[in-house]
GUVEX-452906 format. One record per residue (C-alpha): x, y, z. Coordinates in steps of 0.001 Angstrom, whole numbers, plus 500000, padded with zeros to 6 digits. Layout:
BEGIN
XYZ ...
This chain:
BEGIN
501029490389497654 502688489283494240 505097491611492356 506161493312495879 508167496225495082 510797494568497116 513053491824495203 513174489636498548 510085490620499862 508396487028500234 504630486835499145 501781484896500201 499656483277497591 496393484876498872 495783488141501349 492911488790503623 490954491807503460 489100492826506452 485791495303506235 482643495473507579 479185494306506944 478591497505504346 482068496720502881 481127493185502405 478471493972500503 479644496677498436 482358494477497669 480304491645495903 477844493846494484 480057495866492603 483128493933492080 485331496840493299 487786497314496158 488454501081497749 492128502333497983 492588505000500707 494435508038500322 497494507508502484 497662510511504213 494364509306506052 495792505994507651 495265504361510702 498893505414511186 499569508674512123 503244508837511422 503130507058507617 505064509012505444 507387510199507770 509697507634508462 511786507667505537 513311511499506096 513932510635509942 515646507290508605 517920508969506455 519020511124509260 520048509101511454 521858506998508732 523834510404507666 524901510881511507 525886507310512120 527948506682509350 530687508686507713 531617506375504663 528423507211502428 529094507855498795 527265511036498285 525683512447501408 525178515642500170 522510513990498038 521328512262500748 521152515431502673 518709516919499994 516586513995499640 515352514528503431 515077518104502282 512600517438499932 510592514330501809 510618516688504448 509548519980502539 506994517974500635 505217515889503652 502153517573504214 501387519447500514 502306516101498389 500704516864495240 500661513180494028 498308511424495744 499018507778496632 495838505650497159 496410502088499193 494567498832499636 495490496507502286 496086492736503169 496958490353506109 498403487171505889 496759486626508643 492798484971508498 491572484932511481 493416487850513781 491122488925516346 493023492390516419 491695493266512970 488220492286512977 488081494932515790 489931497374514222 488537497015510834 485330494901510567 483916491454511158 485069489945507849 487662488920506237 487835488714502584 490616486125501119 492492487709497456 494529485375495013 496878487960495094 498628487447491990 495275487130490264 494131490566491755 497313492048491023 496824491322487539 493621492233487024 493337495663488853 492040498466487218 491505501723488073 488948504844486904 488899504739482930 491337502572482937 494071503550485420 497197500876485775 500597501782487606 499988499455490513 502529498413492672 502962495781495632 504726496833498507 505285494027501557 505016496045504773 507939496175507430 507853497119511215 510841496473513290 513027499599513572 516038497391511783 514358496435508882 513142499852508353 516598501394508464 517641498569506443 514921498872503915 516109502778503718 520043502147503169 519189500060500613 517147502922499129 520048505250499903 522846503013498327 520229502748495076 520167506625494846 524001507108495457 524778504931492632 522060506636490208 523933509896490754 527029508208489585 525453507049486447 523493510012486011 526972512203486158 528984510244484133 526342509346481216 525027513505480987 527756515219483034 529692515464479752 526999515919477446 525984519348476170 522753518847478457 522301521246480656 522798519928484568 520193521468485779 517756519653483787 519175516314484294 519859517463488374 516330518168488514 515148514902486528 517648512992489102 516114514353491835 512451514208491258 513072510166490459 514748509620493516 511924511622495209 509376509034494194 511650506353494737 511961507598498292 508333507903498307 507387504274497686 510127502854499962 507713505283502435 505209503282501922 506486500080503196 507150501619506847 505210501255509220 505319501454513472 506096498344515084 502539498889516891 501201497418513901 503739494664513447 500927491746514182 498692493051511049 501507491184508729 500434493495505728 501078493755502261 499487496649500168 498854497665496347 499478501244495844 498298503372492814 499541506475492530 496962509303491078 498270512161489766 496433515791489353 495081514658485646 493225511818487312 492297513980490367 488424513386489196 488611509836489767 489087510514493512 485876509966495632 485241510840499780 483472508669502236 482398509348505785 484672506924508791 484741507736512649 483621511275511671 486410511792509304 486308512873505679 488980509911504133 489862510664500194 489346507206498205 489772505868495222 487195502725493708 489497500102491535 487852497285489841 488945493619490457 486542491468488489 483325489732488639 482211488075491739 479760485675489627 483054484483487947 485045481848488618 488118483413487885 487794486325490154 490268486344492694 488523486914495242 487361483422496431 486425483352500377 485043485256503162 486371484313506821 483288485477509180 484374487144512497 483332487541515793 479710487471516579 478100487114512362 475700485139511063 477762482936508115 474238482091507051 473630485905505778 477062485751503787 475726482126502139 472485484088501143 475105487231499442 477047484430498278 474278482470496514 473345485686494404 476246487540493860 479735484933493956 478215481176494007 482278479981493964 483202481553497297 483849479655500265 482091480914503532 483977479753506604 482239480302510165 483536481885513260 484727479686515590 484921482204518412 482759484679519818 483721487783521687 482657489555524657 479879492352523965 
């Protein structure tokens, strides 16, 4: 997606977004996309790979600047992993159109994004901004190199942050604690790029909006596989306009495209419907 959080992160110029038949339709009828409360992902083990990272990275290598800080950064991702009081809410993409995988996993349709277009024109509840793009990585390498790069970023910010207050009249524990609770949440969104290499053929970039207690009221719950998921409703436009980014729907496995020509007719006349072209075994 554009504006990915990481500098070399590569984007595509559009992302596919794959619901079901409800989704479909609560998508062009209202305009709006749902972001997902992290916590309730399809992967068990987000959020957790950044403290386990950093571990091994202390134990392998002995010529980090500041591992003491390092050491108290998996303190806190670890103390904090399961009563996070900031709530991070996530939407997701594939580069991928057609990937049989996902329309089994996560509905029959796939729903292509201009993603710089959508980027831009996100909004949340009453007016809610602070989105960020985040390209997802999956390979055991790339996640530990993802997290040294994370590391060497808070290493130097201690350095700065000791030289520019460490000989003011500030008090250090005020600036400490400011130093840590930044490279908290800094820690926190490189989190959110991980993911297990299980999931490596999903190719996914994400928008993340973080919702603090103050916006708590925005947050909404819907009813999955028996589950109670936390959500959060964003808008991204018009479908009648032609500017909207979202501009095609890639029908799956076993769908009618002539139903999506009849939502498209009333609700997004500028999309383009493309068939399936393969059926699957029922």
């Amino acid at each position: 997606m554009a504006k990915a959080y990481w500098e070399n992160a590569e984007s595509a110029d559009y992302g596919f977004h794959y619901t079901s038949a409800a989704g479909l339709v609560g998508i062009l009828t209202t305009g709006s996309l749902w972001m997902t409360d992290q916590r309730f992902m399809n992967d068990p083990n987000e959020g957790r790979y950044c403290a386990s990272e950093l571990d091994k990275l202390l134990q392998s290598r002995e010529d980090l600047e500041s591992p003491a800080l390092l050491k108290d950064c998996v303190k806190l991702l670890r103390a904090h992993q399961d009563q996070e009081q900031r709530q991070r809410f996530v939407v997701c993409f594939s580069e991928k159109p057609a990937s049989l995988s996902q329309f089994r996993a996560y509905g029959v349709y796939a729903l292509a994004f201009n993603s710089k277009s959508l980027y831009d024109g996100l909004e949340g509840p009453g007016g809610l901004k602070g989105f960020i793009g985040i390209k997802v990585t999956y390979s055991a390498d790339e996640k530990a190199q993802r997290v040294e790069q994370a590391s060497k970023f808070a290493c130097e910010t201690e350095t700065w942050a000791r030289k520019t207050y460490g000989r003011s009249k500030l008090d250090e524990g005020l600036w400490k604690s400011a130093l840590y609770n930044g490279l908290y949440q800094h820690f926190q969104f490189v989190e959110l790029g991980l993911k297990a290499e299980a999931f490596e053929e999903e190719a996914e970039s994400r928008i993340v909006l973080q919702v603090n207690e103050e916006n708590s009221s925005s947050i909404n719950c819907r009813e999955s596989g028996g589950r109670i998921i936390p959500y959060v409703p964003v808008q991204f436009g018009s479908p009648t306009s032609e500017t909207c980014p979202l501009t095609g729907v890639v029908c799956g496995p076993n769908t009618d495209h002539r139903a999506v020509e009849m939502l498209k007719a009333r609700y997004a006349p500028h999309l383009k419907v493309t068939p399936s072209n393969f059926q699957l075994r029922t």
